[in-house]
N, C-alpha and C positions, 0 to 999 in steps of 0.2 A: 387270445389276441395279445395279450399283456405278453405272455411269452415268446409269442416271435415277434412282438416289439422289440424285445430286449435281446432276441435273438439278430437281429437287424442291427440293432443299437452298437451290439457287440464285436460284426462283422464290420461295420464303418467306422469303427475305433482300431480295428486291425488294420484294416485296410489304408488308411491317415499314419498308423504306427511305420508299418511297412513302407510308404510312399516319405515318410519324413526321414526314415535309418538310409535307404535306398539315395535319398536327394543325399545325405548324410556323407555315404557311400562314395557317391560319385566325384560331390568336392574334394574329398579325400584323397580318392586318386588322382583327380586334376592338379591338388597340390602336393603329393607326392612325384608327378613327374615334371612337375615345376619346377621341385626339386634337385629333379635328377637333372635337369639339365644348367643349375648354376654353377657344377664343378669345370664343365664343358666352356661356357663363359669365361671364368677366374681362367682359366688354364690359356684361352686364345687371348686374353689382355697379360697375362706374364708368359708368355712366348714371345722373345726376344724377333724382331723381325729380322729374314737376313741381312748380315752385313758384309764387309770387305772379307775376302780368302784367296789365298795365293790362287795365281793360275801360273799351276804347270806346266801347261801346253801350251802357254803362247810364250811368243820371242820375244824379243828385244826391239824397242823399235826406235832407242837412243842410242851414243856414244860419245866418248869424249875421244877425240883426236889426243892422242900421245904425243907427252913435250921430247921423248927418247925412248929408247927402245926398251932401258930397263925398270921405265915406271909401272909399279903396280899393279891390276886388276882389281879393280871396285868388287864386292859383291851384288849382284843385280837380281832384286827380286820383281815382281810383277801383282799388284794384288786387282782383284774386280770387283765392281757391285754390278750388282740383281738390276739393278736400276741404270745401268751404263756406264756409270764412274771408272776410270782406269786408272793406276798409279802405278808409272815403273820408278825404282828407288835405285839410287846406286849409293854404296855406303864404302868408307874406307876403314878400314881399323889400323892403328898402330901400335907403337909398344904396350906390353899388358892389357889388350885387348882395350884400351883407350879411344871411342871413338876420336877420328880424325876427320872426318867431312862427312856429309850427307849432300845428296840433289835427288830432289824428287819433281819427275815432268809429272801432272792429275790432271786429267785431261774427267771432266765436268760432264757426268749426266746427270740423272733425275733428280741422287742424291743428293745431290750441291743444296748446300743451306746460306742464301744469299745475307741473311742475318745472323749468321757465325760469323764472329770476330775474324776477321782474315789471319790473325797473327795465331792465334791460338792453339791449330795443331803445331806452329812450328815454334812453341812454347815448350809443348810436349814433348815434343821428339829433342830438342835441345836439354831434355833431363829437368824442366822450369817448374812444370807443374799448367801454369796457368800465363794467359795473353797479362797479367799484368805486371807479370815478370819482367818484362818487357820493355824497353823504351826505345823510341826511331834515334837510328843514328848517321844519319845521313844518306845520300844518295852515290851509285856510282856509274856511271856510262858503259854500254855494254851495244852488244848487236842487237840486242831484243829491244834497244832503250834504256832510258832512266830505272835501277832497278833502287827498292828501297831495303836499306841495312838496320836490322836490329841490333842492340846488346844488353846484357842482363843487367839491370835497374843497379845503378852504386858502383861499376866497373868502367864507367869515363876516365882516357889515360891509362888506362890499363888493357895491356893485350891478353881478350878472357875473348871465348869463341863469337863468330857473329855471324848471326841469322843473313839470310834475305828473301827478300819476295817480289815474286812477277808476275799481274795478273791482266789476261787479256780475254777482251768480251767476245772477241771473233777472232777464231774460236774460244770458245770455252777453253780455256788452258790457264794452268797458274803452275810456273815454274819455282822452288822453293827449296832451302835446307841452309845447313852452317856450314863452316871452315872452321877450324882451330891451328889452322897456319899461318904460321908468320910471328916474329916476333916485337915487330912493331903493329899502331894502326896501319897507317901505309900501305904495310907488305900484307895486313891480314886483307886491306880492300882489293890491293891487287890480286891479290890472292883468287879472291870474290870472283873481280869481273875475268880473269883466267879461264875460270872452271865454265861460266857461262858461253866465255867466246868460244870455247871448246866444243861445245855440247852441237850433237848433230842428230841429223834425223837420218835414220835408216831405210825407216816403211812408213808414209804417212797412215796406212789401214783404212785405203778409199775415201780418206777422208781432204778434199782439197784444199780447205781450207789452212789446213793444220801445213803443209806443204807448200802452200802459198808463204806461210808467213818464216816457216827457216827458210825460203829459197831468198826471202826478201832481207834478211836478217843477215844469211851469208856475204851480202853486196857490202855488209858495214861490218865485217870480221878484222881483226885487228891480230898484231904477233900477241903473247903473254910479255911482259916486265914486271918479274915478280919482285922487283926491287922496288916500287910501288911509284910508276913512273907518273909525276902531277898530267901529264895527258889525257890518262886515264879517269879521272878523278874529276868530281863537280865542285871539288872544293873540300876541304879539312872539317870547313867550319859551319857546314850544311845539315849541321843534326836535330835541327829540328823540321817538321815535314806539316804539310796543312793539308784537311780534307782529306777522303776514306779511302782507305788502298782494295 
């Protein structure tokens, strides 16, 4: 009897040993593919989400009207987001590859960050760094409207390049870039509102809205006076601007 007591004894202490190594076992595994799968996590939180990339295949669906036959040709690039965002850029360079003007039409999907500083990409592209670069420097009268002019913080009286910006809620559109022409203020804003009165629509891309508003834009197109005519012009002395662009 004592014997297969201990013979019992011995099999329910195996038995307990096995069921504890086994439970032992299994958390084991459950935490080793716990494991396996945090690299998988870390990896989809630094994968960069898509952003803007040229698109090749699509056209043009701005231009600028020629003051003469032998001005220049912009470069025109075209970029998209994943999210709807369009951005056709036309860019001028001059001597020693010297940017000379930018205009970019962004025509506003998903992407649009209504709490990004309005100013701030075109900080960047102006070589700034940052929107604080920045300061309003008045307003100029165009087809699209009042558009507002930036210039680089410390460069009042001084002809140093200058920003502008056009943003409208319907549609979604924000017209924007610099000039570095002209060698007064004056002639840099005429300059400005030139390039804007210029600017046409090609293909709205079934979009009516967008076509609505050059077609209504065109009725208030004006010649260029790049001589920096006060017609043109809200005033010299309009450089400062109240409330959010």
């Amino acid at each position: 009897m004592a014997l297969a007591a201990f013979a019992d004894e011995v099999v329910g202490t195996l038995a307990r040993l096995f069921a504890y190594v086994g439970t032992l076992a299994l958390f084991a595994i459950l935490g080793l593919a716990a494991l396996g799968q945090l690299p998988d996590l870390r990896d989809d939180e630094a994968t960069p989400k898509p952003g803007w990339s040229v698109a090749e295949r699509s056209h043009p669906a701005f231009a600028l009207s020629k003051l003469d036959s032998t001005e220049k040709t912009a470069s025109y690039t075209i970029f998209r987001h994943p999210e709807g965002g369009r951005r056709d850029v036309m860019r001028w360079i001059g001597e020693a590859d010297k940017p000379l003007a930018e205009l970019e039409i962004y025509r506003e999907g998903g992407e649009f960050d209504v709490a990004r500083p309005a100013a701030m990409d075109l900080a960047v592209r102006m070589g700034l760094g940052t929107a604080s670069a920045l300061e309003q420097a008045g307003l100029i009268e165009t087809k699209f409207g009042p558009v507002a002019l930036f210039r680089p913080i410390g460069t009042m009286g001084t002809a140093s390049c200058l920003g502008y910006l056009k943003r409208s809620e319907e549609p979604g559109l924000q017209i924007s870039g610099f000039s570095c022409q002209g060698d007064t203020i004056p002639a840099q804003r005429a300059a400005v509102a030139c390039t804007l009165n210029r600017l046409t629509l090609l293909t709205s891309g079934n979009e009516p809205k967008l076509a609505d508003l050059f077609a209504r834009a065109e009725l208030k197109r004006r010649g260029c006076d790049l001589a920096g005519s006060p017609d043109w012009l809200l005033g010299a002395a309009n450089a400062q601007l109240r409330g959010t662009l």
